[in-house]
C-alpha positions in Angstrom: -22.8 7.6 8.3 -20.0 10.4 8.6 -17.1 10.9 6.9 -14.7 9.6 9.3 -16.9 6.8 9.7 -15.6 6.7 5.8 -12.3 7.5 6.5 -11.8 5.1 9.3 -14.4 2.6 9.1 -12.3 -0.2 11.0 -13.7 2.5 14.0 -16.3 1.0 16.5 -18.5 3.5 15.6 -18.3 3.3 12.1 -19.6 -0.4 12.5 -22.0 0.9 14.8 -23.1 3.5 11.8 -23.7 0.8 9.4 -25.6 -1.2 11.4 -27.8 1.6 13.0 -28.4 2.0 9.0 -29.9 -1.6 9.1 -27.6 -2.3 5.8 -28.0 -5.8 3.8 -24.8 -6.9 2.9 -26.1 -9.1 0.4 -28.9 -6.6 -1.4 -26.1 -4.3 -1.0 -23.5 -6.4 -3.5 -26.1 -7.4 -5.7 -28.1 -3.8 -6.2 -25.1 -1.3 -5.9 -22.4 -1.3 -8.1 -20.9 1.4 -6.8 -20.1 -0.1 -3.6 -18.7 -3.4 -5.0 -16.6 -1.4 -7.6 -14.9 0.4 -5.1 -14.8 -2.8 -2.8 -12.7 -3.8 -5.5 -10.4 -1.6 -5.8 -9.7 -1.4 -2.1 -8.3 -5.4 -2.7 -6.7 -5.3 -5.9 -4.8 -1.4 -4.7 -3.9 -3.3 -1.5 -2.5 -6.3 -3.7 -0.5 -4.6 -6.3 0.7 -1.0 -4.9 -0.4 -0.8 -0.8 -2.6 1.3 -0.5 -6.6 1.3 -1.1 -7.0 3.5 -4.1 -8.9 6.7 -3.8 -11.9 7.4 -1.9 -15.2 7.5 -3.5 -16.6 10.6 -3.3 -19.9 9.7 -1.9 -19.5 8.6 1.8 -22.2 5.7 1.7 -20.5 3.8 -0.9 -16.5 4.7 0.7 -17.8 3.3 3.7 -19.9 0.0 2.9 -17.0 -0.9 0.4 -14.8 -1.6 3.6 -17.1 -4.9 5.1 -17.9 -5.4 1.0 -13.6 -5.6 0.5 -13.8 -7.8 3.3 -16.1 -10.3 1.8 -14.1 -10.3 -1.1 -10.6 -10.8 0.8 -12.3 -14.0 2.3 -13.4 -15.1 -0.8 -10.2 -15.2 -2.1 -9.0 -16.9 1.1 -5.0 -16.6 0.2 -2.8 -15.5 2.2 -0.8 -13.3 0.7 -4.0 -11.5 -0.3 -5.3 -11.3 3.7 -2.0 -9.8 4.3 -1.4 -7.2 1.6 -5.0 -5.6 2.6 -4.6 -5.6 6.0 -1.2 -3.5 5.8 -3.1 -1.2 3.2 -5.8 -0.5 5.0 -3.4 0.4 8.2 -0.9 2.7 6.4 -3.6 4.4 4.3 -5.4 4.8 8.0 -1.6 6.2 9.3 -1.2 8.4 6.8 -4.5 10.5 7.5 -4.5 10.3 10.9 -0.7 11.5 11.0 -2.0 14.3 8.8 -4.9 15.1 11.0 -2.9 15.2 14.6 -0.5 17.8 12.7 -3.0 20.1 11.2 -2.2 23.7 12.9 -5.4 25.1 11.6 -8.7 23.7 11.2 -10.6 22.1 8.3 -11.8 24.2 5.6 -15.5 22.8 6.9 -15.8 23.5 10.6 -18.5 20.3 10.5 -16.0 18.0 9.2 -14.6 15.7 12.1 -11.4 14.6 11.9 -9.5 12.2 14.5 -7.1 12.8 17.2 -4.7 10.8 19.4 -7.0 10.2 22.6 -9.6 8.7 20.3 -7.3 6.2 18.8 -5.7 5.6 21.8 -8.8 5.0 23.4 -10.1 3.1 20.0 -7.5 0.4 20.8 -7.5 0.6 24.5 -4.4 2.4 24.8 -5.3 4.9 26.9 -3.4 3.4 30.2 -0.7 2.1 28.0 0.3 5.2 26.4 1.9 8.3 28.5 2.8 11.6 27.0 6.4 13.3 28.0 8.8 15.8 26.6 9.1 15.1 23.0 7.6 11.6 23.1 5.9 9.0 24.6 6.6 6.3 27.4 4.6 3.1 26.3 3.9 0.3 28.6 6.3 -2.7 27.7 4.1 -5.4 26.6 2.1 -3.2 24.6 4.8 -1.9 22.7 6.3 -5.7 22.4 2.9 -6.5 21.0 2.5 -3.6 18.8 6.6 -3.7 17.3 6.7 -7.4 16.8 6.5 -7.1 13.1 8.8 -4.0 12.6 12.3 -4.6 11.3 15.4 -2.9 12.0 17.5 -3.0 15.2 16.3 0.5 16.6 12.6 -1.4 17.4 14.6 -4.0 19.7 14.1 -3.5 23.7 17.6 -3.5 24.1 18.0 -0.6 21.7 15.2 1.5 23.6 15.1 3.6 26.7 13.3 1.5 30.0 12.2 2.5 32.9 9.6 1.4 35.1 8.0 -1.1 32.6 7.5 1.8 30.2 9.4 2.2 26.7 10.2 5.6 25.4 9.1 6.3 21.6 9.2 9.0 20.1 6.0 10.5 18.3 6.5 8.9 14.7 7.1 5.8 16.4 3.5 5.7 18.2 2.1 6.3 14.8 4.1 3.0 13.4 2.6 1.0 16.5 -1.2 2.5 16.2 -1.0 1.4 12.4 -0.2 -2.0 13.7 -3.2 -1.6 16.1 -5.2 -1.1 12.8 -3.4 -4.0 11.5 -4.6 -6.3 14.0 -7.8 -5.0 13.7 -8.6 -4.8 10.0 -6.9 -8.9 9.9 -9.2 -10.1 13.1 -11.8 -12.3 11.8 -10.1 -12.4 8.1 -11.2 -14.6 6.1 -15.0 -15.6 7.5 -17.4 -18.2 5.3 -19.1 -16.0 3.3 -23.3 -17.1 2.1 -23.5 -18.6 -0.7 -25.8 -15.6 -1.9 -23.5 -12.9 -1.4 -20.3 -15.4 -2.6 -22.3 -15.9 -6.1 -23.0 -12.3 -6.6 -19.3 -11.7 -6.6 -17.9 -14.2 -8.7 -16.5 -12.5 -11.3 -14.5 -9.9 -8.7 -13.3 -13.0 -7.1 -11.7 -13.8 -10.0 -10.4 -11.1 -11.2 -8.4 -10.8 -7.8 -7.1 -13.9 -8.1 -6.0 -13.6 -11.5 -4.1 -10.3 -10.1 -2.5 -12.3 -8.0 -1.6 -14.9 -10.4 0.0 -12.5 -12.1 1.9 -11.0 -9.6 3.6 -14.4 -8.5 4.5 -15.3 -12.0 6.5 -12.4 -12.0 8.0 -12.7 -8.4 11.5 -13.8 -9.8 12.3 -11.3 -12.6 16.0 -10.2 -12.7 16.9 -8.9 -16.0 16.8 -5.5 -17.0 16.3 -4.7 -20.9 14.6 -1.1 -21.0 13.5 -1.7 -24.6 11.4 -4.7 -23.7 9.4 -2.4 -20.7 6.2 -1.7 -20.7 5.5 1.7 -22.6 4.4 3.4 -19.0 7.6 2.2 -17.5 9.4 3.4 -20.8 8.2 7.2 -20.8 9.1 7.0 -16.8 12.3 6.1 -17.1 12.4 8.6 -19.8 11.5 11.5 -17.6 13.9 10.0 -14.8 16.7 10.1 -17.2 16.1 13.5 -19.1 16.0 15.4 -15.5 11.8 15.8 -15.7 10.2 16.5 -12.8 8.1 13.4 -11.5 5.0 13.5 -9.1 5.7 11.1 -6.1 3.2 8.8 -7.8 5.3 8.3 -10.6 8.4 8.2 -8.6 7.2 4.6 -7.0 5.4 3.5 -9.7 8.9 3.5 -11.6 10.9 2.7 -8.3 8.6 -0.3 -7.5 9.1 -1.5 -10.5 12.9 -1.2 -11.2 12.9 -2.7 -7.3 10.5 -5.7 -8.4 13.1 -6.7 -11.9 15.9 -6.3 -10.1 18.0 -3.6 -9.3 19.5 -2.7 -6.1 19.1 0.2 -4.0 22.1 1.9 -5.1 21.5 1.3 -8.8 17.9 3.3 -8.8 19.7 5.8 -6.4 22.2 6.3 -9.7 19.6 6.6 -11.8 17.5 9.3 -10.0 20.5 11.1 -9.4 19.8 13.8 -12.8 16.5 14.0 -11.3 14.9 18.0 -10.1 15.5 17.7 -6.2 17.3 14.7 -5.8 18.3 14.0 -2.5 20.3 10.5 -1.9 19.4 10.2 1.8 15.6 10.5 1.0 15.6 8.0 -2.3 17.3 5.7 -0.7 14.8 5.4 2.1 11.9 5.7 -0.5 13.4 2.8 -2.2 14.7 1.0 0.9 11.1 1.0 2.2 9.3 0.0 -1.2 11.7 -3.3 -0.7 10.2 -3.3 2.3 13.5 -2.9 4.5 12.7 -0.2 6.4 9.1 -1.4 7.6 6.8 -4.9 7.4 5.4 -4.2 4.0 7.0 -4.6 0.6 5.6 -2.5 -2.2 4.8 -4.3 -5.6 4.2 -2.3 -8.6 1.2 -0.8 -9.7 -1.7 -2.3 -11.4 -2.2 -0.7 -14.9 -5.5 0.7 -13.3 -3.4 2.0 -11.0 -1.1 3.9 -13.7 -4.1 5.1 -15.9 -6.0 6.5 -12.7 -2.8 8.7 -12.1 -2.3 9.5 -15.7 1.0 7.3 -16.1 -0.3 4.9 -18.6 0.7 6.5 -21.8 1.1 5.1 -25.4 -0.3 2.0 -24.9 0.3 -1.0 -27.5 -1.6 -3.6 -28.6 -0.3 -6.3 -25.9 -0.9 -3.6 -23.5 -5.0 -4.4 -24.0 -4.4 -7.8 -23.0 -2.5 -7.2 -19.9 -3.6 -6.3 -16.5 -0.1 -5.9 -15.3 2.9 -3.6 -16.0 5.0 -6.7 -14.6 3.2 -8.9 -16.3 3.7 -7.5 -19.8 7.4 -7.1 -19.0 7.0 -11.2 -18.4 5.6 -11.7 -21.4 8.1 -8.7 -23.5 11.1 -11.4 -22.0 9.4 -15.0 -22.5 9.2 -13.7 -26.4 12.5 -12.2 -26.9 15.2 -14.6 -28.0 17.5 -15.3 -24.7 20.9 -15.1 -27.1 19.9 -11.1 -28.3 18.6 -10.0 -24.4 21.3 -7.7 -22.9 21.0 -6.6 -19.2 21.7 -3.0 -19.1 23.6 -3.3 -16.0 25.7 -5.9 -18.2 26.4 -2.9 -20.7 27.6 -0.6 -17.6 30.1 -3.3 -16.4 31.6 -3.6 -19.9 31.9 0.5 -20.5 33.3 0.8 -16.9 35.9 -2.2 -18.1 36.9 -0.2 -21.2 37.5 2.6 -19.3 
């Protein structure tokens, strides 16, 4: 077992690894916590933020959590769930291998492997499909119809694209957007398989919990009000920050974006907000936000998990009701369903009426 076997381990040869290590799923779930924790987290990071959390450090457990988080995604057998891990698992997968095929120099640890274009390409069996050329690539049409039907905007349409010869010219971000959906397909293939009944009663209680993160989340799907005083404290000291002119780590910039997208406000409206904010530029926060709504790509980004925000260091003065709640959405739910309707005032209510007196 490698590390890119732990960094890519929807790879042929990182199956390959795991089962040249003659590995047990089920003695694995029920003997190694580590493995199903991080398994875990993989899932619920895919379900509430869109990503897969951060790696474990030991390359073992990284890697078995990824047929482990399987398991558990077919447990849960919804799906939105099947989905949202599947489109994790390929951008966190594009963003490292994006980072890899630009690095000028190499790694600090000339044993560490890292992956390059021809091996993906090949991966997929894109090898014949894919052609370099001057500041691109010409792709052969029904691979890139394939590999684009899921992405929105008008600039992935045929018709929009250069064609010649049965070949359509991207350019090299592009071939990265279609290899994730490569890893896409592959990561969904199969998802979600009947699980034993051994393995399935080892993980009971991480079943659950998923599906009560999801529960949450779709309680919480049609939020439009926006009281600040009523947010969750997290949310509170980020909007804070946002609105004094603090500097925010990009973490903290969508964890408070995602959530002002999921209650609500438009693009424009955050853009206003972030406006006072150190190195504010409106073309890039509105495509940050634009693609956390999910309009510039197939994935729309919900809010963190409160793990989430404490493994980043956002959670911050936490309240009583914050102990009972999994959820910064959720305790925003709750922060409304007790407040009486008659005292609630939208802030963008308040703006209408000062722009009226003026």
């Amino acid at each position: 077992m490698q590390p890119l076997h732990a960094r890519y381990p929807f790879l042929g040869a990182a199956r390959e690894a795991v089962e040249a290590a003659a590995v047990d799923l089920g003695e694995v779930v029920a003997t190694e916590e580590a493995v199903t924790q991080r398994a875990l987290e993989r899932v619920e990071h895919a379900i509430t933020d869109g990503s897969v959390g951060q790696p474990h450090r030991r390359t073992r457990v990284e890697l078995l959590s990824y047929p482990v988080a399987r398991v558990l995604v077919s447990l849960v057998d919804e799906h939105v769930c099947t989905r949202k891990y599947a489109q994790a698992e390929a951008e966190t997968a594009r963003e490292r291998f994006t980072e890899e095929f630009a690095a000028t120099t190499e790694f600090k640890s000339t044993s560490t492997e890292r992956v390059e274009l021809r091996d993906l390409l090949s991966e997929f069996d894109l090898a014949s499909a894919v052609r370099e050329a001057e500041d691109g690539y010409w792709v052969a049409v029904g691979v890139y119809l394939d590999l684009a039907a899921d992405q929105r905007g008008d600039r992935w349409r045929l018709v929009n694209r250069p064609l010649a010869d049965g070949e359509v010219r991207v350019a090299p971000d592009d071939l990265h957007v279609l290899l994730k959906q490569a890893v896409r397909h592959r990561v969904a293939d199969g998802l979600p398989f009947d699980v034993p009944d051994a393995i399935g009663d080892e993980l009971t209680e991480e079943v659950e919990h998923l599906r009560e993160v999801l529960a949450d989340l779709d309680l919480t799907r049609d939020i439009d009000t926006v009281v600040p005083e009523l947010f969750p404290p997290c949310m509170q000291a980020l909007l804070d920050q946002v609105q004094k002119g603090e500097h925010l780590e990009h973490h903290s910039r969508f964890a408070i974006a995602a959530f002002l997208t999921s209650i609500g406000l438009s693009t424009d409206e955050i853009v206003d907000l972030f406006q006072v904010n150190p190195g504010f530029g409106e073309e890039a926060t509105r495509y940050q936000v634009d693609h956390i709504r999910g309009d510039t790509g197939p994935t729309d980004y919900s809010t963190p998990s409160c793990a989430t925000m404490q493994s980043y260091g956002d959670c911050v003065n936490m309240d009583d009701l914050c102990q009972r709640i999994s959820h910064p959405m959720a305790y925003y739910e709750k922060k409304l369903d007790d407040a009486d309707e008659d005292e609630l005032t939208d802030w963008r209510e308040g703006d209408e009426e000062s722009e009226a007196d003026a």
